[in-house]
C-alpha positions as CSV (number, residue, x, y, z in Angstrom):
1,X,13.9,39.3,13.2
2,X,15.2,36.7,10.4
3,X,17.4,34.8,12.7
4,X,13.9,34.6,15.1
5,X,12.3,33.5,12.4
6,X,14.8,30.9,10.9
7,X,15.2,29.1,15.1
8,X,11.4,28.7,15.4
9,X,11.4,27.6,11.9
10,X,13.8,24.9,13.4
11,X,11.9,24.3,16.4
12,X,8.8,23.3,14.2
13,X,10.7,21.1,12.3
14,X,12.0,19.2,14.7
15,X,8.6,19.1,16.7
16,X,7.3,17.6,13.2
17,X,10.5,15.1,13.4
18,X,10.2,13.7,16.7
19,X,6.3,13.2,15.7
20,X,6.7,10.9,12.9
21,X,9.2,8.8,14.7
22,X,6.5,8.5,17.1
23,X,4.6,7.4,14.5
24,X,7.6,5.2,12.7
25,X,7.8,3.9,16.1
26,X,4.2,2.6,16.5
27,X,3.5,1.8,12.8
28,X,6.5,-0.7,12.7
29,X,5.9,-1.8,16.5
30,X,2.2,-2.5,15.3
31,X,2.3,-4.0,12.0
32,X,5.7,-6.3,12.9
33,X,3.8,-8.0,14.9
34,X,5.2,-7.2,18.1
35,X,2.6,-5.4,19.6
36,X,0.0,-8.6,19.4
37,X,2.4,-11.2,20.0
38,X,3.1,-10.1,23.9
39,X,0.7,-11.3,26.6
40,X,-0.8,-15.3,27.3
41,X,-3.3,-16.4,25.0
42,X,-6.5,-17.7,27.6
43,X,-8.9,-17.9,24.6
44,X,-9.0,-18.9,21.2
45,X,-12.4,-18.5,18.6
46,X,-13.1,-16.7,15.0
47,X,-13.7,-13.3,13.4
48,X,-16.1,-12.1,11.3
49,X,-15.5,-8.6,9.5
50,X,-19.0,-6.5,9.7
51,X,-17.5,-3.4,8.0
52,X,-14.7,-2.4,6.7
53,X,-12.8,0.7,5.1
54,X,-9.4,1.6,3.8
55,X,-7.4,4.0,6.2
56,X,-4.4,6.1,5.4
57,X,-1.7,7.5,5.1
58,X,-1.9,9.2,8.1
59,X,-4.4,7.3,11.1
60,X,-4.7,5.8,14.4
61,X,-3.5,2.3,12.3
62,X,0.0,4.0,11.7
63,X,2.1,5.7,9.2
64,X,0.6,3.4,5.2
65,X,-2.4,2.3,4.1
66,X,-4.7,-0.1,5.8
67,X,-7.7,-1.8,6.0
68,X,-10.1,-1.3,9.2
69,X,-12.4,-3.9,10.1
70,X,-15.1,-4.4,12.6
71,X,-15.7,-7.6,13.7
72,X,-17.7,-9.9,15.6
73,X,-16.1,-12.6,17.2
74,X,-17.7,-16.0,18.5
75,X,-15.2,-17.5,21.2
76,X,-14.8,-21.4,21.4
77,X,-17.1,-21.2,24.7
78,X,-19.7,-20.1,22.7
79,X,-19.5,-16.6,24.2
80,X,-19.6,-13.4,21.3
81,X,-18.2,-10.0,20.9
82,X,-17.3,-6.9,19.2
83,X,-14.1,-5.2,18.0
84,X,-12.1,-3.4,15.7
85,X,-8.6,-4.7,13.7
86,X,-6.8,-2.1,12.6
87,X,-3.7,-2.8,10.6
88,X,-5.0,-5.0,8.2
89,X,-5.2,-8.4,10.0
90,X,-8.9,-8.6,8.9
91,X,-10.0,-7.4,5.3
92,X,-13.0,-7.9,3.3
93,X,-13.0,-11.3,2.7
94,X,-13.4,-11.5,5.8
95,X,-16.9,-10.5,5.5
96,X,-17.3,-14.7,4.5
97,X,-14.2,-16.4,5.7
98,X,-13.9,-16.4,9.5
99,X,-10.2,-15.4,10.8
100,X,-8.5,-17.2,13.7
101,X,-8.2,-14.7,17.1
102,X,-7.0,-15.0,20.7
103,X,-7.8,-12.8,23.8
104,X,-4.4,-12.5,25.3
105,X,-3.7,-11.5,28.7
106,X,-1.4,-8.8,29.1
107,X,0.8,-9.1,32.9
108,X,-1.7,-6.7,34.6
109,X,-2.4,-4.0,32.2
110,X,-5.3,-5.6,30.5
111,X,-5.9,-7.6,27.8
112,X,-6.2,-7.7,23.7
113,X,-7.9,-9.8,21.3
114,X,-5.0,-10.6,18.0
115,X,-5.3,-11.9,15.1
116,X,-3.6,-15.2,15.0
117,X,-1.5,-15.1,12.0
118,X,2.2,-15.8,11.5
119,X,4.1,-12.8,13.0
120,X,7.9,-14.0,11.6
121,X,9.0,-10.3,12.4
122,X,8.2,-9.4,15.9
123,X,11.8,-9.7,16.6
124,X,12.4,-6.5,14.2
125,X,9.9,-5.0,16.1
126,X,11.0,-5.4,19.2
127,X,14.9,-4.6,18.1
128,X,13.7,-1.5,16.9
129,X,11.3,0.2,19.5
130,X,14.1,1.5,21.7
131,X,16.3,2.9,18.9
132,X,12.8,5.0,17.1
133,X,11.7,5.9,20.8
134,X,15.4,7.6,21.4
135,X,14.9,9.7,18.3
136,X,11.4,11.1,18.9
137,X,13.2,12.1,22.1
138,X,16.4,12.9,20.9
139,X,15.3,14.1,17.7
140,X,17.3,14.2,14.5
141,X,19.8,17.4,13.6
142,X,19.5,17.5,9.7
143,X,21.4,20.7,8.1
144,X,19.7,22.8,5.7
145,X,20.8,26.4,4.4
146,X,17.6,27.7,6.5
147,X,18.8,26.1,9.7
148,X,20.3,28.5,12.4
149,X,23.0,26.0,13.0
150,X,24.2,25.9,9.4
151,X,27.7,27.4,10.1
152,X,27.8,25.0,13.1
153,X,27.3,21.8,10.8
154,X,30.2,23.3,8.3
155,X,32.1,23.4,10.7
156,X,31.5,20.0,12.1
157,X,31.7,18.4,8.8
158,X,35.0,19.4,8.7
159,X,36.3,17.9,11.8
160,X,34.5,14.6,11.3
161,X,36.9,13.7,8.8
162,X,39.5,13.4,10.8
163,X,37.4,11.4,13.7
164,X,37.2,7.7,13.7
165,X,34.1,6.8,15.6
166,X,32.0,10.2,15.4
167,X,31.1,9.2,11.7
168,X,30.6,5.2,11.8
169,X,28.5,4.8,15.4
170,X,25.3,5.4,14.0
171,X,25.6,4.1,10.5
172,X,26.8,0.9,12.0
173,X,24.2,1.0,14.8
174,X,21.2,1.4,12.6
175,X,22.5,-1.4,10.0
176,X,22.9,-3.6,12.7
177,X,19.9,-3.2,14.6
178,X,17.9,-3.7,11.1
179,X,20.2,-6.4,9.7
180,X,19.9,-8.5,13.0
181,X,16.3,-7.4,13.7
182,X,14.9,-9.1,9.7
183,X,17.8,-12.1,10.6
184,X,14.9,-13.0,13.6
185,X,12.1,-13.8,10.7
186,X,14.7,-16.5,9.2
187,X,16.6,-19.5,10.7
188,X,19.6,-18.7,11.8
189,X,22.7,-19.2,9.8
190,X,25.1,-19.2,12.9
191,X,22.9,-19.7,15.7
192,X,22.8,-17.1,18.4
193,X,24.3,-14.1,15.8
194,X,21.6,-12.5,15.3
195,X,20.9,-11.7,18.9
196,X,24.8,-11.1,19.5
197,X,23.8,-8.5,16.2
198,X,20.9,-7.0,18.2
199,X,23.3,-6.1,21.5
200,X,26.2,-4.5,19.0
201,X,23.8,-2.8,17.4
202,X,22.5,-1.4,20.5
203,X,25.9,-1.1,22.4
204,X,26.8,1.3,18.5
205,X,23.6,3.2,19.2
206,X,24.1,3.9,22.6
207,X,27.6,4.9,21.8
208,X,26.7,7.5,19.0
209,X,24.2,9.0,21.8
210,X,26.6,9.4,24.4
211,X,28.9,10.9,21.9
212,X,26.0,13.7,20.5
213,X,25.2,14.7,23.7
214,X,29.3,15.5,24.6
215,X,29.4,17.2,21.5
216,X,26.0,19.8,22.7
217,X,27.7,19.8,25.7
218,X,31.2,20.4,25.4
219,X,31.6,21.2,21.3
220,X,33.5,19.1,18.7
221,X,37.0,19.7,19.1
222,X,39.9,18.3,15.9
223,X,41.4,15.5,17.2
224,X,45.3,15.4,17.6
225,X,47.3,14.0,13.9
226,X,48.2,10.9,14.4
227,X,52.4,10.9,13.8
228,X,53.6,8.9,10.8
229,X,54.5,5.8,12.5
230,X,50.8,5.7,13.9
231,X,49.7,6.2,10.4
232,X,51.3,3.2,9.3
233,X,49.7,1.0,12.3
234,X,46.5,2.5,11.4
235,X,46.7,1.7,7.5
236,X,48.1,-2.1,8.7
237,X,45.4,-2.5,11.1
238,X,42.5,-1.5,8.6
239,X,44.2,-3.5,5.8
240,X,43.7,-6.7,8.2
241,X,40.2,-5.3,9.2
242,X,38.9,-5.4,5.7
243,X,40.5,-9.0,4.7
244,X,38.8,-10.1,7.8
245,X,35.8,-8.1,7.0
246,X,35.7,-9.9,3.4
247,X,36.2,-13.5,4.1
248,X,33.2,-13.4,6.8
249,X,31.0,-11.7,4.1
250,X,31.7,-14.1,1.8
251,X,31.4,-17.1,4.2
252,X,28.1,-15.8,5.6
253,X,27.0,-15.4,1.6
254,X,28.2,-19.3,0.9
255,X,27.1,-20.9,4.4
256,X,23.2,-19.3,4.0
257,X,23.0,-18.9,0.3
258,X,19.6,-19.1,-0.2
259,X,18.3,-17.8,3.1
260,X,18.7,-14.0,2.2
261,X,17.1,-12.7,6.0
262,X,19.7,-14.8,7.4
263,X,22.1,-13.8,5.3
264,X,21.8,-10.6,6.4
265,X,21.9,-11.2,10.1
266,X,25.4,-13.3,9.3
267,X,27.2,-10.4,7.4
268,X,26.6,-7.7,9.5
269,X,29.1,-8.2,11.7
270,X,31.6,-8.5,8.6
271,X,30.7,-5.6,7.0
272,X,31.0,-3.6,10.0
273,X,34.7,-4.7,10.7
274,X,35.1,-4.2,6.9
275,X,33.5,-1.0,7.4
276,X,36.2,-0.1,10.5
277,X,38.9,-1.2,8.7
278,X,37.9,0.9,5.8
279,X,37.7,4.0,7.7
280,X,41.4,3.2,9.5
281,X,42.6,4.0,5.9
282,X,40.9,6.8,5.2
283,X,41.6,8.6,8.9
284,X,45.2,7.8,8.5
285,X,45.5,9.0,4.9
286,X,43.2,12.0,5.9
287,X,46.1,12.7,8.5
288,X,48.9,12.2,6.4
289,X,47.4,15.3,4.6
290,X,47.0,17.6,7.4
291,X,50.2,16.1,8.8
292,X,52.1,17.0,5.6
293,X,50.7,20.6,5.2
294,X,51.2,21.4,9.0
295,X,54.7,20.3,8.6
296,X,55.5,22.6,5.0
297,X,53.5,25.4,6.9
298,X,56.5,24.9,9.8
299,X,59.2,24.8,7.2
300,X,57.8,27.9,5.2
301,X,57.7,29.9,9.0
């Protein structure tokens, strides 16, 4: 009856997860800016707020605190009309000061009417609707002493630390996405990196997904111990990896000092080969462990 109890227990949780990335997904895809900055803008004219009221933390205006205007609009042709802003791009003093707005055009699925404001992180936005959409789907597997996988996830942690990829993919996915996503609001310290960001970021995600769903699929086995000469390649390789790591870090910091979003689209790349490199030396010193006890355990035999 417990163990029933403890798997729908699990269920609900992870409907509630995959519900508030649904909600992660729309607030940041709403107030970025990416949501009113698609479409062709066909007319232009200016807002009046005729009421407003604060929302939150939970409401159709996302996952925060906002405020929710209606507002009458008078287009440049002298045409009016009536609608509602809901994450904040009217507030109350807008009840006096008229706010700039634009009917866009939308392919063929309609149209909206924006607020014309600056919107420097619609890239972020954008970078990150895929990523939130694949965990409402996915979901997210977080251990917990009430979970009904909890021996599984012991288990697992375990033979992580011997895997190379298994434990950086997402870590490195998500910092990259986010990294190269807030490196769109800035000019670019190497131009082009932060989209090149954007695609590794995506290419890491993608990776870490096809990974989880082997693992459901087929378990997590313990990878073979690398022999001691391969342990030696590995510490060499992730000895270079870091140095290389480290000077781009530090020439990203020196060549947009100052610009600190740009910044951090130029050292992401850096810190994830430092990252590698870093985990090179820990896998092959993790192995040198097991390798040494498997080999005394032989001897004792």
């Amino acid at each position: 009856m417990s163990a029933g109890i403890e798997r729908a227990g699990y269920v609900a949780w992870q409907v509630v997860v995959r519900l508030v990335a649904l909600a992660l997904c729309y607030t940041v895809f709403a107030v970025s800016g990416a949501l009113s900055s698609d479409g062709v803008v066909t007319q232009r004219g200016t807002a009046l707020a005729t009421r407003c009221e604060r929302v939150g933390p939970v409401s159709s205006s996302g996952l925060g605190w906002y405020w929710r205007c209606d507002a009458a609009i008078t287009w440049d042709d002298g045409s009016t009309g009536e609608t509602v802003f809901k994450q904040s791009e009217l507030t109350p003093r807008n009840h006096a000061e008229p706010a700039p707005v634009a009917w866009r055009e939308v392919d063929n699925s309609g149209h909206m009417i924006t607020a014309e404001r600056p919107k420097p992180f619609a890239g972020f936005g954008w970078a990150m609707m895929i990523p939130l959409l694949g965990v409402a789907i996915m979901g997210v597997e977080i251990p917990g002493p009430r979970s009904p996988f909890a021996e599984q996830w012991a288990g697992r942690r375990r033979t992580t630390r011997l895997q190379l990829w298994q434990p950086l993919a997402l870590p490195v996915g998500w910092g990259l996405l986010i990294a190269g996503g807030l490196a769109t609001a800035a000019p670019a310290v190497v131009p082009g990196l932060a989209v090149i960001t954007l695609l590794l970021g995506h290419f890491a995600l993608a990776a870490a997904v096809v990974m989880g769903i082997n693992r459901r699929r087929h378990g997590l086995e313990p990878p073979p111990l690398i022999s001691p000469e391969r342990q030696v390649t590995c510490e060499r390789a992730g000895n270079r990896l870091r140095w290389i790591g480290s000077a781009g870090t530090l020439l990203g910091l020196v060549a947009g000092f100052g610009n600190w979003l740009g910044v951090l689209g130029a050292v992401a790349i850096p810190l994830a080969v430092l990252a590698f490199g870093q985990r090179l030396l820990l896998i092959a010193d993790r192995h040198r462990g097991q390798f040494d006890g498997t080999a005394k355990d032989g001897a004792t035999s």
